[in-house]
TORKOL-4160 file (C-alpha; in steps of 0.2 Angstrom, whole numbers, padded with zeros to 4 digits, m for minus):
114
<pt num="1" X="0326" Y="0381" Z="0636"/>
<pt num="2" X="0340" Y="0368" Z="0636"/>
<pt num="3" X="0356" Y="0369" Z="0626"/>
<pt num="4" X="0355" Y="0359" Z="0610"/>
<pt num="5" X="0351" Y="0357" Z="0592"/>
<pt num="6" X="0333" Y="0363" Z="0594"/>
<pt num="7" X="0336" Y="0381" Z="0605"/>
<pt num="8" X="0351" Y="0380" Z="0588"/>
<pt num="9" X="0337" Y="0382" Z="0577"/>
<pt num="10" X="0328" Y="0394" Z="0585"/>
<pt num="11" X="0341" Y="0404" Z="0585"/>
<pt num="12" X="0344" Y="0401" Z="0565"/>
<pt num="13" X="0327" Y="0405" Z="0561"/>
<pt num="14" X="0327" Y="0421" Z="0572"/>
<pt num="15" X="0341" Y="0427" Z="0561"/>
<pt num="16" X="0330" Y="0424" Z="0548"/>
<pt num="17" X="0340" Y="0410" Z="0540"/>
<pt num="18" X="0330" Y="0394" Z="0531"/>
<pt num="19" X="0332" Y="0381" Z="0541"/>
<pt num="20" X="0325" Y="0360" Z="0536"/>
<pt num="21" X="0323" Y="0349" Z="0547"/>
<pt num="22" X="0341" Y="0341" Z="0546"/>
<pt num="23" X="0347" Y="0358" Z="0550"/>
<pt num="24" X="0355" Y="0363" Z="0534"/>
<pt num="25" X="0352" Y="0381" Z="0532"/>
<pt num="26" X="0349" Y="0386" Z="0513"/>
<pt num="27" X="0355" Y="0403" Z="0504"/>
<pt num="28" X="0346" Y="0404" Z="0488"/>
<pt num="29" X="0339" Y="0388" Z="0489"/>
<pt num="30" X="0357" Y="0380" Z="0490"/>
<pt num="31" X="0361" Y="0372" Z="0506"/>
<pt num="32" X="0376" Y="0382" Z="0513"/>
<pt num="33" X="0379" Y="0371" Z="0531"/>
<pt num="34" X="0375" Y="0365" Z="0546"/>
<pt num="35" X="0367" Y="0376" Z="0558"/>
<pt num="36" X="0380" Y="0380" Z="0570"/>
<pt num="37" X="0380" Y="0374" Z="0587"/>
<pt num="38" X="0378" Y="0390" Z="0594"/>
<pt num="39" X="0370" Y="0386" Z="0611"/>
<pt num="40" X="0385" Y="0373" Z="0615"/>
<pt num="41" X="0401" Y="0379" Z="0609"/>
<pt num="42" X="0411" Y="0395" Z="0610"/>
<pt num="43" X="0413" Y="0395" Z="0591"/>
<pt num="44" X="0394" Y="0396" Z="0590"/>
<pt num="45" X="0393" Y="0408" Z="0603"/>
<pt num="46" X="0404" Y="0420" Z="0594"/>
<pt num="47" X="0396" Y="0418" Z="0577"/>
<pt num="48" X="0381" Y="0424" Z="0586"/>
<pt num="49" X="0388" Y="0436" Z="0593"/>
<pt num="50" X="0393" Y="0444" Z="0577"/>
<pt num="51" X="0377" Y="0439" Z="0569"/>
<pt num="52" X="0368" Y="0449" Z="0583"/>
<pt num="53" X="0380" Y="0465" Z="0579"/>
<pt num="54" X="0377" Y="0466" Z="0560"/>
<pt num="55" X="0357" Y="0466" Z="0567"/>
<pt num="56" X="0361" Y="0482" Z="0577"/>
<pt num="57" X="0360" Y="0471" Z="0593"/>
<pt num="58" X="0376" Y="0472" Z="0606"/>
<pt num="59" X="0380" Y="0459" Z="0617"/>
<pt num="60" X="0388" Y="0461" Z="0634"/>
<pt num="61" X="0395" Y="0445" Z="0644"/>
<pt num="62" X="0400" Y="0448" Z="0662"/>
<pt num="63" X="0408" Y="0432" Z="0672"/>
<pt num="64" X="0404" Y="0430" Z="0689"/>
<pt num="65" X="0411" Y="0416" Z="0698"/>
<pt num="66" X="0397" Y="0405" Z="0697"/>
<pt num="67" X="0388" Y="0412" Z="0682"/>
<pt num="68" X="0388" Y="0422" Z="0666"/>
<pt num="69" X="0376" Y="0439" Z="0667"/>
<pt num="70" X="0373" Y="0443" Z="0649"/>
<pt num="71" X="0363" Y="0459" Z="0642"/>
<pt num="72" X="0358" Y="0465" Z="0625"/>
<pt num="73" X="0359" Y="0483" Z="0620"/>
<pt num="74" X="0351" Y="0493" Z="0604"/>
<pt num="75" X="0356" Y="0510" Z="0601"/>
<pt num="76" X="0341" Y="0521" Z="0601"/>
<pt num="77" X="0341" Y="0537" Z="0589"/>
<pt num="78" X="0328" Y="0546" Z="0599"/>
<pt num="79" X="0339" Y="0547" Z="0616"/>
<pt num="80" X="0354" Y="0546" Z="0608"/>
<pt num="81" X="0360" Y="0531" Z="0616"/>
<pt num="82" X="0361" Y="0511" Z="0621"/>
<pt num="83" X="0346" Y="0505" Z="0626"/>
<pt num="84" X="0345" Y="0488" Z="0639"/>
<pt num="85" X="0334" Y="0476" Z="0628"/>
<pt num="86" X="0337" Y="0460" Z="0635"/>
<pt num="87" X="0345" Y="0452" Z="0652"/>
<pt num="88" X="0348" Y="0433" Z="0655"/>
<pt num="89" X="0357" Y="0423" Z="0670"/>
<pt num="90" X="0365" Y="0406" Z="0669"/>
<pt num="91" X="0377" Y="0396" Z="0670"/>
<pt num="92" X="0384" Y="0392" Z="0651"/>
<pt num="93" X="0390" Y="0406" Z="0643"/>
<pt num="94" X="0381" Y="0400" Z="0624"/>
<pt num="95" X="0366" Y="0394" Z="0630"/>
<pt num="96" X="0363" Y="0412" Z="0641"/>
<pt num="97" X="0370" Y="0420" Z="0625"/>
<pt num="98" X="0357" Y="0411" Z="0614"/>
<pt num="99" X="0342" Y="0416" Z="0628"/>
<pt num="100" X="0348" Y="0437" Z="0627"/>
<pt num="101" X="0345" Y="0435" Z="0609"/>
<pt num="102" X="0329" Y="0424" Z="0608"/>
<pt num="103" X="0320" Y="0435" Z="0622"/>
<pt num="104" X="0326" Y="0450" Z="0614"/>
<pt num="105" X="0319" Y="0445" Z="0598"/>
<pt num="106" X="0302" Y="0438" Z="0603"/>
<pt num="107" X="0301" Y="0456" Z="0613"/>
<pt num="108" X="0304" Y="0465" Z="0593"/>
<pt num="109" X="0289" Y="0454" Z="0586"/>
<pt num="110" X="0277" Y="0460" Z="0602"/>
<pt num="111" X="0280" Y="0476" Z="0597"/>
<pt num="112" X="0276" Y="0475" Z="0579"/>
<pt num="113" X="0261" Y="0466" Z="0583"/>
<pt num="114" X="0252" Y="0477" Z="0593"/>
């Protein structure tokens, strides 16, 4: 999916956040802000980033000359440690972000479905 105020909202609504449809996001039923634009800005990226980590999911960036190689870790108490979840390649850091946490969480609803 392309960067943009759409893959935004998918990401808001896979941190469980209410979302309408002119992307304010609600907290108990109040609107608290704009969804932030985390598959175009650094800012975004970041508060992703941390939003991810309070949900047990880590997020690893390596920047290769022509590309970001991003993968998501969760720490798994049976092994006793960090287990790959997710892998993305591309060339903007928020979108490929944004993807690692998307593919990540549709792989988590699979698993409680079956």
């Amino acid at each position: 999916m392309q960067a943009g105020r759409e893959l935004d909202k998918q990401v808001a609504e896979a941190l469980w956040w209410q979302v309408d449809e002119h992307m304010d996001i609600y907290v108990n039923g109040e609107v608290w802000e704009k969804i932030p634009q985390f598959s175009t800005t650094g800012d975004g990226m970041l508060m992703l980033i941390e939003e991810a980590r309070k949900q047990g999911i880590l997020i690893d960036i390596d920047t290769m000359e022509d590309r970001y190689k991003v993968k998501a870790y969760r720490w798994n108490d049976h092994k006793l440690e960090y287990d790959e979840i997710g892998r993305v390649e591309g060339e903007s850091a928020p979108r490929v972000v944004c993807a690692v946490f998307l593919q990540e969480k549709e792989l988590r609803n699979k698993r409680h479905l079956t």
